[in-house]
SEROPA-395073 format. One line per 5 residues: number of its first residue (from 0); their letters; for each residue x, y, z of C-alpha. Coordinates in pm, 1 decimal. Example, Ala and Ser with C-alpha at 12.3 -4.5 7.8 and 13.67 -1.06 7.14 Angstrom:
BEGIN
0 = as = 1230.0:-450.0:780.0; 1367.0:-106.0:714.0 .
END
This chain:
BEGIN
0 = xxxxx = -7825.1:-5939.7:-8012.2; -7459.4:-5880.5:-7880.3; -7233.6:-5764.5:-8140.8; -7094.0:-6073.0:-8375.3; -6756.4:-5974.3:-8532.8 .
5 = xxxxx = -6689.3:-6192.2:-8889.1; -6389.9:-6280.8:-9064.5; -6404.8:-6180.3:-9389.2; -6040.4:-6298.7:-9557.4; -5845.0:-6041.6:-9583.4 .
10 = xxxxx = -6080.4:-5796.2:-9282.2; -6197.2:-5853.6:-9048.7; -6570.2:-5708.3:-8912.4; -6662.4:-5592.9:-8604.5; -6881.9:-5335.2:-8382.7 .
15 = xxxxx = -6816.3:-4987.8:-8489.4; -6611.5:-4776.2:-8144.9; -6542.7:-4456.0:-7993.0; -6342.8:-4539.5:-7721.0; -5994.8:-4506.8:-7516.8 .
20 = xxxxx = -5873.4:-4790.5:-7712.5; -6013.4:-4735.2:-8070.0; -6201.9:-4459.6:-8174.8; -6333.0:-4497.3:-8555.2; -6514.9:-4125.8:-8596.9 .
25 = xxxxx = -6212.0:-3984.5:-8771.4; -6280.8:-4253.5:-9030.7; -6626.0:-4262.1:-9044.4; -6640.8:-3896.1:-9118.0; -6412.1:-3995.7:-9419.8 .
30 = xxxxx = -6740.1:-4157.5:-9521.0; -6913.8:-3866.4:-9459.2; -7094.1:-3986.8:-9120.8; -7017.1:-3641.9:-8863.7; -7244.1:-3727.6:-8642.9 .
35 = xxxxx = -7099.0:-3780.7:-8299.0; -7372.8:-4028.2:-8198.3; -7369.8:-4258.0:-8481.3; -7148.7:-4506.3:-8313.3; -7384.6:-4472.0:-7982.0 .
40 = xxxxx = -7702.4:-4538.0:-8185.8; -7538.9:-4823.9:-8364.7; -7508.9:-5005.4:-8035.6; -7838.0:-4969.5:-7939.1; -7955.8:-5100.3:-8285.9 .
45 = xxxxx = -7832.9:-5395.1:-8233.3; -7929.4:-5445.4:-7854.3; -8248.0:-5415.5:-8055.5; -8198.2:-5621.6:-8311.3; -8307.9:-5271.4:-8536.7 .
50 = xxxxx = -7984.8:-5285.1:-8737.3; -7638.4:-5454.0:-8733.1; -7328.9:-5233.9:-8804.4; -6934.0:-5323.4:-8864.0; -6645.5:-5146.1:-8897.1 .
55 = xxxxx = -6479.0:-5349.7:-9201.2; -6072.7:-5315.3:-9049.1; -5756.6:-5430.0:-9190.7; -5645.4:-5699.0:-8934.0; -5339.4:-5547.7:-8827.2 .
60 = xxxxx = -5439.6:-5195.9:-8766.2; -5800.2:-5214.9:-8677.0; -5823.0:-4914.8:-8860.4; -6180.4:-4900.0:-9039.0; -6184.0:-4898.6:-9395.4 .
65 = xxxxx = -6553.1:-4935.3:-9479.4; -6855.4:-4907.1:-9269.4; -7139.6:-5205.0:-9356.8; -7502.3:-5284.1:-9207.2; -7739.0:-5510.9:-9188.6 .
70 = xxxxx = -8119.4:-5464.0:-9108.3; -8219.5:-5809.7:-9024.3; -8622.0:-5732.0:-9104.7; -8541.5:-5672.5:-9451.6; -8211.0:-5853.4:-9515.2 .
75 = xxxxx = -8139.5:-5488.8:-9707.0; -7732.6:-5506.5:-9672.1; -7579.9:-5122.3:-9730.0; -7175.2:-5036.6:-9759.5; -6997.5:-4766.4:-9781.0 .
80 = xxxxx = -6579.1:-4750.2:-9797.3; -6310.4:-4497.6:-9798.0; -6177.7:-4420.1:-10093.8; -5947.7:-4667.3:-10226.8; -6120.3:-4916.9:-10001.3 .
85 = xxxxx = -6373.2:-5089.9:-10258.1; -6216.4:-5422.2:-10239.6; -6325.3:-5427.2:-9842.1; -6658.1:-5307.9:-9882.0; -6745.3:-5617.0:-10138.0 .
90 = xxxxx = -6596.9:-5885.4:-9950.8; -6774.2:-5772.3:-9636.0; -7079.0:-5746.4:-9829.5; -7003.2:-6125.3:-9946.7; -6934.0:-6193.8:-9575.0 .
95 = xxxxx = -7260.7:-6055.1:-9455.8; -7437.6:-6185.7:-9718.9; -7354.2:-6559.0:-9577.7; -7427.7:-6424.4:-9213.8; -7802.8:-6309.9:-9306.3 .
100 = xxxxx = -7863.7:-6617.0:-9481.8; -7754.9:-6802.6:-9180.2; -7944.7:-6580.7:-8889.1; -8273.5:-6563.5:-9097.0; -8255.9:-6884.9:-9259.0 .
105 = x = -8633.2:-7001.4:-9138.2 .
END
């Protein structure tokens, strides 16, 4: 599957990047996530449909607040924010939530 990005109120979701444009490493190592492929290998999880992985942004920035993922074999949801950055986590996690139900819904 091609990346889906989902509105989630007040963020917004979308595929995590490392880019010219937007590059969300500095943040994600704010989570703790140093490894320089992460955002590589979270492409090509969900080219494979392994694992589905957003940057939660504020809408005006882009810049990523929370990092949330989705393995759609399990329906296992997992978040993790920056600090101060709770409120974004949970609302994507509601978000997602209502996504899973919808792409595995039988």
């Amino acid at each position: 599957m091609e990346p889906v990005e989902i509105n989630a109120g007040a963020w917004y979701l979308r595929a995590l990047r490392a880019d010219a444009l937007m590059d969300d490493r500095p943040a994600l190592a704010d989570l703790g996530e140093t490894d320089p492929g992460h955002v590589g290998r979270a492409d090509a999880d969900w080219l494979a449909d392994a694992r589905y992985t957003w940057a939660v942004c504020e809408p005006t920035t882009g810049e990523l607040l929370a990092e949330i993922a989705l393995r759609p074999d399990t329906a296992e949801i997992s978040a993790r924010a920056r600090p101060g950055h709770d409120d974004a986590a949970d609302a994507a996690t509601a978000a997602v939530r209502r996504f899973a139900a919808a792409l595995l819904e039988p």
